[in-house]
Structures are given as structure tokens and as C-alpha cells.
C-alpha positions as CSV (number, residue, x, y, z in Angstrom):
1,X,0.0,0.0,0.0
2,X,0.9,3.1,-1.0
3,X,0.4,6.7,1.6
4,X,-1.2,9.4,-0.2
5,X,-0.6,13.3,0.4
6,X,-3.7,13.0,3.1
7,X,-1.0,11.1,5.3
8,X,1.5,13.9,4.8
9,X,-1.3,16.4,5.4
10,X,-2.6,14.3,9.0
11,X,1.2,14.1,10.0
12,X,1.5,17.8,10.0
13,X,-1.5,18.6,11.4
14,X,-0.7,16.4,14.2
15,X,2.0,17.6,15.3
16,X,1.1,21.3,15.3
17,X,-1.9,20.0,17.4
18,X,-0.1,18.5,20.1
19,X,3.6,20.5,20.0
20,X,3.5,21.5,23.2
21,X,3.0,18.0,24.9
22,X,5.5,15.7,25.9
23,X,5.4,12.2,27.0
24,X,5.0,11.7,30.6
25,X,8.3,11.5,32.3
26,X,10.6,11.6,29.8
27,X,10.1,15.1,27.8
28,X,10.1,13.4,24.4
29,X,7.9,15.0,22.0
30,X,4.4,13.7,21.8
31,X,4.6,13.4,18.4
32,X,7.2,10.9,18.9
33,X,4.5,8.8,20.5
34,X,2.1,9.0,17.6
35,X,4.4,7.9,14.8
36,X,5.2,4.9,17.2
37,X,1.4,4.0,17.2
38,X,1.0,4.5,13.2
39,X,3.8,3.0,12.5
40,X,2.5,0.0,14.4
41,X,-1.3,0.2,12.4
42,X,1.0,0.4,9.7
43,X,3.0,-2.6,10.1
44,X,0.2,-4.7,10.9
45,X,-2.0,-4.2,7.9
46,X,-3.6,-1.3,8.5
47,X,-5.3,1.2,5.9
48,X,-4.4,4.8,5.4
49,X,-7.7,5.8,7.3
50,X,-6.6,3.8,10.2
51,X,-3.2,5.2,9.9
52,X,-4.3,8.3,10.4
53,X,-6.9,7.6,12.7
54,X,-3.2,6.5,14.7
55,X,-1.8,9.8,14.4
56,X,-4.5,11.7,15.7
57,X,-5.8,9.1,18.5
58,X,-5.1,11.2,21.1
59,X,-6.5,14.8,19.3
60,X,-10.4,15.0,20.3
61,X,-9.1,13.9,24.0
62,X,-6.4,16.5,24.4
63,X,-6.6,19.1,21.6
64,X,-9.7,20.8,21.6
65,X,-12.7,18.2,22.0
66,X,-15.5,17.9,19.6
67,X,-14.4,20.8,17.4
68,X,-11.2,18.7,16.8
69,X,-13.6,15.8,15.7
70,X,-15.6,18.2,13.1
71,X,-12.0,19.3,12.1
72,X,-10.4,16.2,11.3
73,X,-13.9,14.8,10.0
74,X,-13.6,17.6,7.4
75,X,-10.2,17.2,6.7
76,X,-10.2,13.4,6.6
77,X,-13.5,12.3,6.4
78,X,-16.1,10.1,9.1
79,X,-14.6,7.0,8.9
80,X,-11.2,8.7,10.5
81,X,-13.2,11.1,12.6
82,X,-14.9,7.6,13.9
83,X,-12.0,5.5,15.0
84,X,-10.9,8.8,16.7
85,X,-13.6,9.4,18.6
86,X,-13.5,5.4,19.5
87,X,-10.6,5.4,20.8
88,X,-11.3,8.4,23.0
89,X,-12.1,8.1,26.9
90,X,-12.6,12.0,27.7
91,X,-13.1,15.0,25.1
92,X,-11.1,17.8,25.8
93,X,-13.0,20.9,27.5
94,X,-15.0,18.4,29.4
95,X,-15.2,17.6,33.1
96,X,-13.3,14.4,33.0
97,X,-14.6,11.9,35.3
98,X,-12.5,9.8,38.0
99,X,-9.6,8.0,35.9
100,X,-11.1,4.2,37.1
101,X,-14.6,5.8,35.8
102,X,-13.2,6.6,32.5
103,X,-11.0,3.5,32.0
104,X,-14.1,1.2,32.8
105,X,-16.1,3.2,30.4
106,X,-13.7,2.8,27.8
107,X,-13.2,-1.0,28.1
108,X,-17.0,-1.2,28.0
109,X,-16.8,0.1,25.0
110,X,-14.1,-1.2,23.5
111,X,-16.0,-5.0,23.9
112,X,-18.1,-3.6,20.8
113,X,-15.8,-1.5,19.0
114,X,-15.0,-1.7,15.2
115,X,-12.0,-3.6,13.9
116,X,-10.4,-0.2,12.7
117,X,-10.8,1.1,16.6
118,X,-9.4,-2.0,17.9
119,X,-6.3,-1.9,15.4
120,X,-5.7,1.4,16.4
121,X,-6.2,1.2,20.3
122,X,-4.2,-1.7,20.7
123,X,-1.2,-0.2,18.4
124,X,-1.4,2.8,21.0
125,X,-1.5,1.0,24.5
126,X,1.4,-1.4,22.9
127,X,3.2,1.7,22.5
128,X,2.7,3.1,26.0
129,X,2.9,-0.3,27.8
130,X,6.7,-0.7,25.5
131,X,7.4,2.5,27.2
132,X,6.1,1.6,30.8
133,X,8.9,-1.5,30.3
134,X,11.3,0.6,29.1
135,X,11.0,3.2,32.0
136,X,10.1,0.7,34.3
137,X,14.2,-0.9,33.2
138,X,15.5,2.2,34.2
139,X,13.8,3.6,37.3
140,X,11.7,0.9,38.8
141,X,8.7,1.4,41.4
142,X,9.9,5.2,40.5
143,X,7.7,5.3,37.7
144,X,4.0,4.4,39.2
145,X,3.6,7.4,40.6
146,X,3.3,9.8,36.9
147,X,0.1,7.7,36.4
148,X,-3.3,8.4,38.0
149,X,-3.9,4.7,38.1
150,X,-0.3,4.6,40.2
151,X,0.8,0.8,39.6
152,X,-2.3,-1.1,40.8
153,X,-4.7,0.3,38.5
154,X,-2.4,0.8,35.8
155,X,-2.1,-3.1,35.9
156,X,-5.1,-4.0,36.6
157,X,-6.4,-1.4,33.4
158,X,-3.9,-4.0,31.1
159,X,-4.7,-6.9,32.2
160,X,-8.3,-6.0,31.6
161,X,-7.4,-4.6,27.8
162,X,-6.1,-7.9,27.2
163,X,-9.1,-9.7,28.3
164,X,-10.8,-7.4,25.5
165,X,-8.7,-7.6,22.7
166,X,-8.4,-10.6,20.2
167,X,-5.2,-12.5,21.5
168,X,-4.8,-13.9,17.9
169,X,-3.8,-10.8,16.9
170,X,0.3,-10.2,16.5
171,X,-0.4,-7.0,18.3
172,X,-2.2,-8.1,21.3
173,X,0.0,-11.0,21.6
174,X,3.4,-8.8,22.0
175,X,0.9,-6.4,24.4
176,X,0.7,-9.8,26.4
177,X,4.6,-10.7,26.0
178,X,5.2,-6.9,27.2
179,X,3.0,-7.1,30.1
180,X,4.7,-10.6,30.9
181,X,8.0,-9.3,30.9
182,X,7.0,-6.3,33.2
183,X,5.4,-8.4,35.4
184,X,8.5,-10.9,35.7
185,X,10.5,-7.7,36.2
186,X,8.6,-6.2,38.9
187,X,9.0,-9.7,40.7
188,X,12.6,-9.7,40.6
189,X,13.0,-6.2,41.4
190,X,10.5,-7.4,44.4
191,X,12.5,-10.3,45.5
192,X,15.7,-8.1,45.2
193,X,14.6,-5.4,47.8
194,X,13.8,-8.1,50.3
């Protein structure tokens, strides 16, 4: 397959959305993040739409709401706009509930979500769980606290994702090697301190 200018166009528009972000903890450019996650789509089959539904996964919740929706509905049409929206828990400008409210929510949903929104949510919490690990390598029990779930409910929010998504996939199955590999970590790191 073959990207057309509308890639090049979603790219850019991306990333003057969300310059001013950075990841959490490590002050990498958020953009850096959403490459990782098309990149991913990408890689396992995706289409163009849910390419750049994978770049801007993360705009209606953090970059201006519903009018970001109608924007990137206009500029790249429903079906993008859709997946977006899907793989949204909050909409930026709106009271956002308790983080367990939202992730429950969003699970809930997930359970009878499109293909395209599944591609593209489990490309995006491969990504951040891939980081977790990473960070995890580095600082150890350090890192729970950046989350709002802390380390209990950012577990227990994976392990439920995995109980959602279709384990036959190559995506979901290296989410489930990455969240083994944390796990076995955290244990040694565990047995270590005592």
C-alpha cells in the first residue's frame, strides 16, 4: 500500500496539534508517540484511514474536544473522525470523570468497537505499555507514581485490555509478552529489595 498526500497532510497537522505535549516523564515530543502508534497500524495491515486515525488518536481527547472531531472529520472524512472518537475516553473541554470511571467506560466500550478502533487502540497501548517496560528498566517502582492509576490500576487497566482484545492478533500478543515481561521484572525487582 501506497500513503497518499492526506498522510502527509494528518502528519502535519498532528504535530502542530499536540507540540507543546510531551510524554509523561521523559520530555520526548508527543509526536514521537504518535508515529510509534502508526507505525505500528501500519505494520500490521492497516489502511491509510486507520493510519491516520493512529496519528491523531489522542487529538479529540487532548486538543480541543468535539471541534477537533468536526475538524479532522472535514479534513479526513467520518470514517477517521470515527476511529478517533472510539478510541477516546474523555473530550477535551469536558469535566473528566475519576480515571477508574473513565477507564471502565472505555473498556465497556471497547468490547463492541469496530476492527479499525481495535487496530488502532491496541497499536497505542502497545506503544505506552513498551514504554512503561522501558521506564520501568530504568527507574523501577519510581515510575507508578506519573500515572493516576499509580501501579495497581495501571495493571489491573492492562490486564483487563487484554481480556478485551483478540489475542490472535500479533499486536495483542506482543501487548501480552510486554506485560509478561513487566510483570516478571517487577518480581525480581521485588524479591531483590527483600
Amino acid at each position: 500500500m501506497k500513503l497518499s498526500d492526506r498522510f502527509s497532510e494528518a502528519l502535519v497537522f498532528a504535530e502542530k496539534l499536540h507540540r507543546q505535549q510531551v510524554r509523561k516523564g521523559s520530555g520526548v515530543p508527543y509526536v514521537a508517540h504518535l508515529l510509534g502508534v502508526a507505525s505500528l497500524v501500519l505494520e500490521a495491515g492497516g489502511d491509510e484511514d486507520e493510519a491516520i486515525a493512529a496519528l491523531l488518536h489522542d487529538a479529540i481527547e487532548d486538543q480541543g474536544g468535539w471541534e477537533t472531531r468536526a475538524l479532522i472529520c472535514e479534513k479526513f472524512g467520518e470514517r477517521v473522525a470515527t476511529i478517533v472518537e472510539g478510541c477516546s475516553d474523555s473530550f477535551d473541554g469536558e469535566k473528566k470523570k475519576p480515571w477508574r470511571e473513565r477507564k471502565e467506560a472505555y473498556l465497556q466500550h471497547l468490547q463492541t468497537a469496530s476492527a479499525s478502533m481495535h487496530l488502532v487502540a491496541m497499536a497505542d497501548k502497545l506503544y505506552n505499555a513498551q514504554s512503561i517496560l522501558r521506564d520501568y528498566q530504568r527507574i523501577g517502582e519510581a515510575l507508578w507514581p506519573r500515572f493516576k492509576g499509580e501501579k495497581e490500576g495501571t495493571l489491573w487497566y492492562y490486564n483487563s485490555l487484554l481480556k478485551i482484545f483478540d489475542l490472535s492478533h500479533p499486536l495483542a500478543q506482543e501487548l501480552h509478552r510486554t506485560m509478561e515481561t513487566l510483570k516478571t521484572l517487577m518480581a525480581a525487582n521485588q524479591a531483590h529489595q527483600q
